[in-house]
C-alpha positions in Angstrom: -106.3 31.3 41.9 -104.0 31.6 44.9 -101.5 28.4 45.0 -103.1 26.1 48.3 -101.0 26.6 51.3 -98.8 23.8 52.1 -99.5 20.9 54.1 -98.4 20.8 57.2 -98.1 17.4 58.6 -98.3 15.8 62.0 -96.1 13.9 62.8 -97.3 11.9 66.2 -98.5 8.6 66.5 -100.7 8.8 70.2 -99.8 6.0 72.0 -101.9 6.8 75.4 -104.6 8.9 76.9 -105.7 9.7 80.4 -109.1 11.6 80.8 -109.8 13.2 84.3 -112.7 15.3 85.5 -110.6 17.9 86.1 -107.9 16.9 83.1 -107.0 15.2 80.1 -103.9 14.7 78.6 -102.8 12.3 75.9 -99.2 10.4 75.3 -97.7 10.6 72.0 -94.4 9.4 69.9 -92.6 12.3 67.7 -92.5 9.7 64.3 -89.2 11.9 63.4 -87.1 12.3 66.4 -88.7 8.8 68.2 -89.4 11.0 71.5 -91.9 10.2 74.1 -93.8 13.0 75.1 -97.3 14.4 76.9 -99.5 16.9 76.4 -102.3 18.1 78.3 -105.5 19.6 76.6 -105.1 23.3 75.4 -101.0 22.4 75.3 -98.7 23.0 71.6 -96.6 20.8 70.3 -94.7 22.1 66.8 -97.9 24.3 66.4 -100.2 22.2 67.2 -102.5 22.5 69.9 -104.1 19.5 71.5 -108.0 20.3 71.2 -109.3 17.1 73.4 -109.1 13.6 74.3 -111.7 11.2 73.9 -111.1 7.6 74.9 -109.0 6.1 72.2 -108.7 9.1 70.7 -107.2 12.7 71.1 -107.6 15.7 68.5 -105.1 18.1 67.6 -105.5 21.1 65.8 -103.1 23.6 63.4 -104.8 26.5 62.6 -107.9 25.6 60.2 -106.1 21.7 60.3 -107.9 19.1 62.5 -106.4 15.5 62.8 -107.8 13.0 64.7 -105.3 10.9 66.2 -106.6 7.4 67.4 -105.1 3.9 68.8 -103.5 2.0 66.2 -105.3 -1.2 65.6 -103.0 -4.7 66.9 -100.5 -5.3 64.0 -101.0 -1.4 62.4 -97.1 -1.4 62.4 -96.9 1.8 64.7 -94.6 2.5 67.2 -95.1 0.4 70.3 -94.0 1.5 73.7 -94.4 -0.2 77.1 -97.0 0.9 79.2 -94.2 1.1 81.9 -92.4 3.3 79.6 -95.0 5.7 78.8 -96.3 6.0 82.8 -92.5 6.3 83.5 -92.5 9.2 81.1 -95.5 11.1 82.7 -94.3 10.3 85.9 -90.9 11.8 85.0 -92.7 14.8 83.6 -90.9 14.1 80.1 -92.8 16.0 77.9 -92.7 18.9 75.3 -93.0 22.1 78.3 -95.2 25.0 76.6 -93.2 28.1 76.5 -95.1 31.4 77.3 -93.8 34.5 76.4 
């Protein structure tokens, strides 16, 4: 029996959404490097593509990996940003920028 392939974890905590007619994108924290950043649907981040965005939720997709990334529930522990800080981010553009080859 082939040995599983490793897991490969993500490591976002989704701190925001915003769902559009035309658009969705959802706001996340990097757990590792503490970064702010925003992705819109269809965008990568670390190889992992951001599937959709569903009210308090957003899912994100690795291959055959799907995680389902929701709100954390009021005293979850999980990083907590500002609203300010997070529209200040989007507003700023400072996001992960998909690079196309």
């Amino acid at each position: 029996m082939p040995p599983s392939p490793p897991k490969v974890e993500l490591r976002l905590s989704l701190v925001g959404t915003v769902s559009g007619a035309d658009q969705s994108l959802a706001i996340f924290v990097d757990q590792t490097s503490k970064a702010t950043l925003r992705l819109k649907v269809g965008e990568d981040y670390q190889g992992w593509r951001l599937r959709s965005v569903r009210g308090r939720e957003a899912t994100m997709a690795r291959g055959e990996l799907i995680e389902t990334l929701n709100f954390p529930k009021p005293g979850e522990g999980a990083p907590v940003i500002g609203a300010a800080v997070a529209e200040s981010a989007v507003r700023r553009g400072s996001s992960h920028t998909p690079e196309y080859d």
